[in-house]
C-alpha positions as CSV (number, residue, x, y, z in Angstrom):
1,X,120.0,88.6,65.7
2,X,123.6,88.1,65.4
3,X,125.9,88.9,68.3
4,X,129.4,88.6,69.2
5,X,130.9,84.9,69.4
6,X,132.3,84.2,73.0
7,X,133.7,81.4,74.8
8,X,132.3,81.3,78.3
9,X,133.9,79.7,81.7
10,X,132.5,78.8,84.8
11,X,133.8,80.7,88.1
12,X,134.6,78.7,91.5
13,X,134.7,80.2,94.5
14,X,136.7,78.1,97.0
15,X,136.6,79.0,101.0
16,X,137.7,82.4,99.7
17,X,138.2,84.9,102.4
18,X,138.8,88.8,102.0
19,X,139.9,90.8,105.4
20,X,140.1,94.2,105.6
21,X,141.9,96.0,108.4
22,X,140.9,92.8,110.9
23,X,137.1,93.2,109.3
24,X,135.9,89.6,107.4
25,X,134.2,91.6,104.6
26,X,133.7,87.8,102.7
27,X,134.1,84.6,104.8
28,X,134.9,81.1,103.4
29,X,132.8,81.5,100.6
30,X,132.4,78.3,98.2
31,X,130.3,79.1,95.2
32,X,130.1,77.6,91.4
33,X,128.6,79.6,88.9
34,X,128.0,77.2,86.0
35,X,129.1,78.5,82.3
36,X,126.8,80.4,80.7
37,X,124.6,81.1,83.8
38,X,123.1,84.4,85.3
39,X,123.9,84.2,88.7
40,X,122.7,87.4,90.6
41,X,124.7,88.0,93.9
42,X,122.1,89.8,96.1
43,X,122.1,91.2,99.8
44,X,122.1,94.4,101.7
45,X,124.8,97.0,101.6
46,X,128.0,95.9,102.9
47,X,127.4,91.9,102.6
48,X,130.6,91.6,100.9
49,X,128.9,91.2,97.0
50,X,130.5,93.8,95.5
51,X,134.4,92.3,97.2
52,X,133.3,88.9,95.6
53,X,132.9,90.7,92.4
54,X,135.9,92.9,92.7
55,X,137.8,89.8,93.5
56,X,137.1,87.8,90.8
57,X,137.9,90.6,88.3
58,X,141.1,91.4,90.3
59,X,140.7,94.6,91.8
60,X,141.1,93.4,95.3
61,X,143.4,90.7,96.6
62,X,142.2,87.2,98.3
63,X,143.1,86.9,101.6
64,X,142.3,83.2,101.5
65,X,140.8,80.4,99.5
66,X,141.4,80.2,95.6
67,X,139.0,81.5,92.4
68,X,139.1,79.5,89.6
69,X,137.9,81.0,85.6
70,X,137.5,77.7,83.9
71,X,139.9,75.3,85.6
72,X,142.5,77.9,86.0
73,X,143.5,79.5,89.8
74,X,143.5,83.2,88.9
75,X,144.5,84.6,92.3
76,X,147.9,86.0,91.4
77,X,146.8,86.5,87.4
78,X,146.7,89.7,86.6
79,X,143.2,92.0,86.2
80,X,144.0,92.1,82.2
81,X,145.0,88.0,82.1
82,X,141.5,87.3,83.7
83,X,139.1,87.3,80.3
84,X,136.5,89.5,81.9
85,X,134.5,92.4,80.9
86,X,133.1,94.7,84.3
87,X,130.0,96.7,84.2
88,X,129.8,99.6,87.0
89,X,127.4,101.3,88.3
90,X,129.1,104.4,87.1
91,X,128.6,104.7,83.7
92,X,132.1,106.3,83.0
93,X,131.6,107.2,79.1
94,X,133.7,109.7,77.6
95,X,131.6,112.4,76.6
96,X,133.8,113.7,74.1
97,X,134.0,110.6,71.9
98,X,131.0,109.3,69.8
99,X,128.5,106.1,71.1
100,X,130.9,104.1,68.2
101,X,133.9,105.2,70.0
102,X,133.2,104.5,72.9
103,X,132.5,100.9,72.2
104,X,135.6,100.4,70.9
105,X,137.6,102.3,73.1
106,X,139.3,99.1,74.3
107,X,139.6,97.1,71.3
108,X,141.6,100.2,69.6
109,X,143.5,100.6,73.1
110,X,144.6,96.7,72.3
111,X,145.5,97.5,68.8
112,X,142.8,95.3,67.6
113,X,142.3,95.5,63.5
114,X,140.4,98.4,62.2
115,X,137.7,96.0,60.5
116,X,137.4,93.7,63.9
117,X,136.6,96.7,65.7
118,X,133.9,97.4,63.0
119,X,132.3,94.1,63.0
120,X,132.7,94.0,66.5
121,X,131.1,97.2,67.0
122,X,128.0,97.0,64.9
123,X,127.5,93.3,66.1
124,X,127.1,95.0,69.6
125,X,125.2,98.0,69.1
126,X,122.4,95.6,67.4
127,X,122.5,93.5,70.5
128,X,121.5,96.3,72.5
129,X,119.4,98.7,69.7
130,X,122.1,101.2,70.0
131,X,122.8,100.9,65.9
132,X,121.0,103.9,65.0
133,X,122.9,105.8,67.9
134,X,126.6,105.3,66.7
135,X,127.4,108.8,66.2
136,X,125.8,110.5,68.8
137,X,127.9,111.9,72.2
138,X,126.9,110.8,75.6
139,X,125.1,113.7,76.2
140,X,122.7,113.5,73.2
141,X,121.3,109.5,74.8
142,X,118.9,108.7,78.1
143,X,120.7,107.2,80.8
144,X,119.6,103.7,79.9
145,X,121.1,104.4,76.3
146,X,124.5,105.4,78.4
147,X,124.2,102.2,80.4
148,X,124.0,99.8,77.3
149,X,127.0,101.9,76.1
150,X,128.8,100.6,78.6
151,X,127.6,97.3,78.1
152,X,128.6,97.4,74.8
153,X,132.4,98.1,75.8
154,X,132.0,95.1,77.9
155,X,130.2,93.0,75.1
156,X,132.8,93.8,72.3
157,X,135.6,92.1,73.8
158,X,134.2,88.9,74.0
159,X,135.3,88.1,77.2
160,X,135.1,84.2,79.3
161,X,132.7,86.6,82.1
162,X,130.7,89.2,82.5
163,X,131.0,91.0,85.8
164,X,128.3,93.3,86.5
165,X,128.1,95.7,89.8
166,X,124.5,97.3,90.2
167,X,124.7,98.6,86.8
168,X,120.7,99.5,87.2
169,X,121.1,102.1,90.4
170,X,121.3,105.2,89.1
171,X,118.3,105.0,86.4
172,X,114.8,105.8,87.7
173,X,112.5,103.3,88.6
174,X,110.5,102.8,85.4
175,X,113.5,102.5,82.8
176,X,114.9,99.8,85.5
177,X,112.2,97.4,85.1
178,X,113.2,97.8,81.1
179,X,116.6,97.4,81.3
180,X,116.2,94.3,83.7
181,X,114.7,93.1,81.0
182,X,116.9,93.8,78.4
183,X,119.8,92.9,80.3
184,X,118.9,89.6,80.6
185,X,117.8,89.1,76.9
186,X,121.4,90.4,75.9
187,X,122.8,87.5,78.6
188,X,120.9,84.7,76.8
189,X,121.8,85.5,73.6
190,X,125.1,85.7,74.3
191,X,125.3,82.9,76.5
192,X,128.4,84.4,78.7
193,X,128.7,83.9,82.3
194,X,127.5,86.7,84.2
195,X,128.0,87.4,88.0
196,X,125.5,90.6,88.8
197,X,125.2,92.2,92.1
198,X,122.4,94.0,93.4
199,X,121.3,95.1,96.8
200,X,117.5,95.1,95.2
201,X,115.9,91.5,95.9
202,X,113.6,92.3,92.4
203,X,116.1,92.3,90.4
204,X,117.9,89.4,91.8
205,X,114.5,87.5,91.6
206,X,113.2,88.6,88.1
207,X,117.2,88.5,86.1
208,X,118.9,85.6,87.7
209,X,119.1,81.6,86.6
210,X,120.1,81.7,90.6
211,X,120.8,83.6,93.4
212,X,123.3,84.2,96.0
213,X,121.8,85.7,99.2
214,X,124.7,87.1,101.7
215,X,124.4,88.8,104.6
216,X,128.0,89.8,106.3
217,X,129.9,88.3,104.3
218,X,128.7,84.8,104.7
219,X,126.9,82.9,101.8
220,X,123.4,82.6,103.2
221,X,121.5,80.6,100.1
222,X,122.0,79.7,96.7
223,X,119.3,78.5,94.6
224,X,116.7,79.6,91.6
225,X,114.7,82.4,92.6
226,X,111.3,80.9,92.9
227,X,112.9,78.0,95.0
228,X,114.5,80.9,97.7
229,X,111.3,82.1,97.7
230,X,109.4,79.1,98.6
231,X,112.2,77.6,100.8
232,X,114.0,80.2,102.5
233,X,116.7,78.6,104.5
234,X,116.9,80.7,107.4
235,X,115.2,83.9,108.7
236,X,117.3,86.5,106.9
237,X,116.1,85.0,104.0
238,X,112.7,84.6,104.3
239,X,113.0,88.6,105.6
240,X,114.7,89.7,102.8
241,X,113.5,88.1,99.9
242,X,110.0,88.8,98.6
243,X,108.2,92.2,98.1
244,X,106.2,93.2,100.6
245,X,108.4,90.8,102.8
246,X,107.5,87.9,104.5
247,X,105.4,88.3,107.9
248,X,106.9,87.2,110.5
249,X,105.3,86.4,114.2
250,X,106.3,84.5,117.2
251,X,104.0,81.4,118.2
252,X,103.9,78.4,120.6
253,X,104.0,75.1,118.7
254,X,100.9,72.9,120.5
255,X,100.8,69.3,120.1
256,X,97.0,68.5,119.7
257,X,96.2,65.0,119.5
258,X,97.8,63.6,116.6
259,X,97.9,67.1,114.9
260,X,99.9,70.2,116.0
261,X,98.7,74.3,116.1
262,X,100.9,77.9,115.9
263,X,99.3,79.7,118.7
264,X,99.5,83.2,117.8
265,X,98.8,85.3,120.8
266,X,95.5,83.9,121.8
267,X,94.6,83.1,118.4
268,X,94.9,78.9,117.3
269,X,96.0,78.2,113.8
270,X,96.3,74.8,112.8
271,X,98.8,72.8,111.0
272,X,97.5,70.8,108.2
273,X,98.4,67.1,109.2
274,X,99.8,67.2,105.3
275,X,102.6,69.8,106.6
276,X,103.1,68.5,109.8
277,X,104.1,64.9,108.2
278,X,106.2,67.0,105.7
279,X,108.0,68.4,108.4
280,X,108.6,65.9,111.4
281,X,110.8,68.2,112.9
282,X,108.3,70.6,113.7
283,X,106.8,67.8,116.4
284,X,110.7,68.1,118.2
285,X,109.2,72.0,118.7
286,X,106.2,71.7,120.4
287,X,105.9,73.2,123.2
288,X,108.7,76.3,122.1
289,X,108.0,79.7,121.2
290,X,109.3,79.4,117.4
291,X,108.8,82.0,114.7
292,X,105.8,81.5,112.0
293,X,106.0,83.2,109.0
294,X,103.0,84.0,106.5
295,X,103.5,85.5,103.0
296,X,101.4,88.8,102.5
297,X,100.0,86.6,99.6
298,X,98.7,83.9,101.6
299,X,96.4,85.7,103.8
300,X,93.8,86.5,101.6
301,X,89.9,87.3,102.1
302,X,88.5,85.0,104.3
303,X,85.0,84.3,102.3
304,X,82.8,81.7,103.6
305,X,85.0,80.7,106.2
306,X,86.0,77.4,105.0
307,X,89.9,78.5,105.6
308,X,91.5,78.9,109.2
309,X,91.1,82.5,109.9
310,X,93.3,84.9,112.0
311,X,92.1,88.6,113.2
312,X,93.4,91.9,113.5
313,X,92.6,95.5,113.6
314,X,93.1,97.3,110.2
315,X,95.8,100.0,110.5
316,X,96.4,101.1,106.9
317,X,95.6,100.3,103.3
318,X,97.3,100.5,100.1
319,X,95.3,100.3,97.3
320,X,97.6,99.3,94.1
321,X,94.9,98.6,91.4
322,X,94.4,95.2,91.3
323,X,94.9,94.5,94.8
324,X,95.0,96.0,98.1
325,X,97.7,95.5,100.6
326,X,95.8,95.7,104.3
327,X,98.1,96.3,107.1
328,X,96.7,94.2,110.1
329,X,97.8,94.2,113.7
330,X,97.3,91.9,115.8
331,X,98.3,90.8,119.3
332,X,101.1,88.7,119.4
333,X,104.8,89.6,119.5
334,X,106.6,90.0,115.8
335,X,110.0,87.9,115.3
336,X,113.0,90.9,116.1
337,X,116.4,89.0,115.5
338,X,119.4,89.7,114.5
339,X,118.7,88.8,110.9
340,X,115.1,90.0,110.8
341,X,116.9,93.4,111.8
342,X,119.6,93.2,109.0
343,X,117.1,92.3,106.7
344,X,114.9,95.4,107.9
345,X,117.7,97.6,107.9
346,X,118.3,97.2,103.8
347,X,114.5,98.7,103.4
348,X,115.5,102.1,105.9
349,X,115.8,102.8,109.3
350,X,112.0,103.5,109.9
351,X,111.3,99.7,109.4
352,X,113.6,99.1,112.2
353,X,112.2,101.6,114.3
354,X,108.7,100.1,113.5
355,X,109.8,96.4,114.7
356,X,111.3,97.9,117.9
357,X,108.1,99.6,118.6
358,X,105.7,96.5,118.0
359,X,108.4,94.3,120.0
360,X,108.0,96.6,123.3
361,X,104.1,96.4,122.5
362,X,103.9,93.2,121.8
363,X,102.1,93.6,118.3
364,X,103.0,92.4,115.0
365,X,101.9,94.2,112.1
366,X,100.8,91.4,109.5
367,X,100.5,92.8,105.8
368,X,97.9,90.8,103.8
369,X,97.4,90.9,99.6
370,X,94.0,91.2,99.2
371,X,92.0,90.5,95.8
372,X,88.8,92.7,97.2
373,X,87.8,96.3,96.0
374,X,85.8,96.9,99.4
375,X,88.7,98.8,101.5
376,X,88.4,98.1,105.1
377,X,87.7,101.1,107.3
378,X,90.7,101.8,109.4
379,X,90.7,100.7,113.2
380,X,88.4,98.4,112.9
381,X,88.5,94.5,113.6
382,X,88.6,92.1,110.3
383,X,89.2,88.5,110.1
384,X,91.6,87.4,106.5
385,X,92.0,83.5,106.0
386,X,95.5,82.0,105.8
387,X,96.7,79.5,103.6
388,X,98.1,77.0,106.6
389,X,99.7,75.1,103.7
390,X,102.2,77.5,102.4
391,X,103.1,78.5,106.3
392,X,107.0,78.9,107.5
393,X,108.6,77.8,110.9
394,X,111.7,79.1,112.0
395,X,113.6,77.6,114.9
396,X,114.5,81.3,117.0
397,X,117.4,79.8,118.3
398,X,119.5,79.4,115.4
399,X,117.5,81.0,113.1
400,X,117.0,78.0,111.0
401,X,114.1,77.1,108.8
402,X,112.4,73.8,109.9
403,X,112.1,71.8,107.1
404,X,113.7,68.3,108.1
């Protein structure tokens, strides 16, 4: 499939800082996006994503620090001297102009030649299986068909970057997962850098070569997706990425013998010696409350009891198919920071209410992902094994995972 020729750049972020009215919406961020990468900024509402974006394309004015496009400072360059193409949420077609028109709205507005704008054009709309659309009017297309108008604008002027600002918000839920998809095939074939923010950690996991997690401004973690999800550097990671989200409980660190054990309310739970040798820190912590966090996919049916094992009282159940999600209480106090707090927040404010009310009770709710048909009967006690080698430690003080 043939698609428009364009020279990427790389973009550096360099301690930038943007204030706004004595407010640090972005704070020394240093970031490199590689050419020709996806990088996915992702975090909740007002984590300063969307002012990185807007600053690299121009639209808002660095405080401090420098942003490079290539190897060239652009913080006084004009918006139109940058060489990039921006995707909004906001579709912002004209409805009275033709899907053609529309494309090459800006190419005409820069007085390109009429057969550029052509090739241009149909080069595109092919990328994005708009060619049989070219005549219609915004009002005749689906809003995914809108949104890879807009693309197209952005595609057609072959720009160093694309910049693109929760483009995927305002379809439904169903034509999101396609167009994640199809985003990111148009991205590899064109092989320009992209910068996409998203408040949705699905997206940022499923589109992006890496992410950038942010909470309040501050760069949190960069990495590829599967590696944030396996290594989350801090609390408010390890909250916010991964769906259902991680559990999270406090336990006292026990050194037994040679070996060390989380104990969860009155409940042991070993640390492999494999772990624990992986981890030498975690021997500095014996003795302190720190958090422990278990994936909902680790806790899984305990079987013949050959795995460590932790109990509960069933509360709910959500049956999706080929699982069943089992929400299990049990008695021991959940981890309600700060950033477990922000990171609850970016669900709704019901989740927040719901970790106040198991912190005054002294409960944590753990969710398990269970393989089984059987659905547990509701109030009543069940045991679920735990994979003790995929467990997390957090150190509550600073928040910090304990890896070292």
């Amino acid at each position: 499939m043939s698609a428009p020729a364009a020279v990427s750049a790389s973009v550096t972020f360099d301690s930038v800082t943007k204030v706004f009215d004595n407010v640090e919406a972005v704070r020394d961020l240093s970031l490199d996006v590689r050419e020709g990468e996806f990088m996915v900024l992702v975090g909740p509402s007002g984590c300063g994503k969307t002012t990185a974006l807007r600053m690299v394309a121009g639209l808002e004015d660095i405080t401090s620090g420098e942003i490079l496009i290539g190897d060239r400072v652009v913080n006084d360059v004009d918006p139109r001297g940058r060489d990039v193409a921006m995707v909004f949420q906001n579709y912002a077609l004209y409805p009275h102009m033709t899907v053609f028109e529309n494309i090459a709205f800006g190419l005409r507005a820069r007085h390109a030649p009429k057969a550029e704008i052509k090739t241009r054009v149909e080069r595109a709309s092919k990328a994005l299986g708009l060619a049989e659309l070219l005549e219609r009017k915004p009002r005749q297309l689906s809003g995914g068909q809108r949104q890879r108008v807009a693309m197209g604008r952005a595609i057609v002027r072959n720009p160093r970057v694309f910049l693109m600002d929760e483009p995927l918000s305002n379809l439904d839920a169903r034509l999101r997962v396609q167009m994640r998809a199809e985003v990111a095939r148009v991205q590899r074939e064109l092989g320009v850098t992209t910068i996409y923010v998203t408040h949705d950690q699905v997206e940022a996991m499923t589109m992006g070569d890496r992410v950038a997690v942010m909470r309040g401004g501050v760069l949190q973690q960069t990495g590829e997706p599967q590696s944030v999800f396996d290594r989350p550097a801090n609390l408010f990671v390890a909250s916010f990425i991964g769906s259902p989200p991680m559990n999270l409980v406090q336990a006292r660190l026990d050194a037994r013998g040679d070996g060390l054990a989380a104990v969860v309310g009155d409940q042991d739970v070993d640390v492999p010696a494999e772990v624990a040798a992986a981890r030498p820190a975690l021997r500095r912590h014996a003795g302190r409350t720190i958090g422990l966090g278990i994936r909902p996919e680790h806790l899984r049916d305990a079987g013949d009891g050959s795995r460590p094992r932790i109990r509960g009282t069933v509360r709910a159940t959500e049956a999706l198919g080929s699982e069943l999600l089992v929400h299990l209480e049990v008695a021991a106090e959940p981890v309600f920071t700060d950033e477990v707090r922000d990171a609850a927040a970016d669900v709704d404010a019901a989740a927040v209410e719901r970790l106040e009310s198991e912190a005054m009770e002294r409960r944590t709710l753990l969710i398990a992902r269970l393989e089984t048909q059987a659905r547990p009967p509701a109030d009543e006690p069940l045991e679920v094994g735990i994979d003790t080698r995929r467990l997390h430690f957090f150190d509550l003080d600073t928040g910090l995972a304990i890896y070292g």
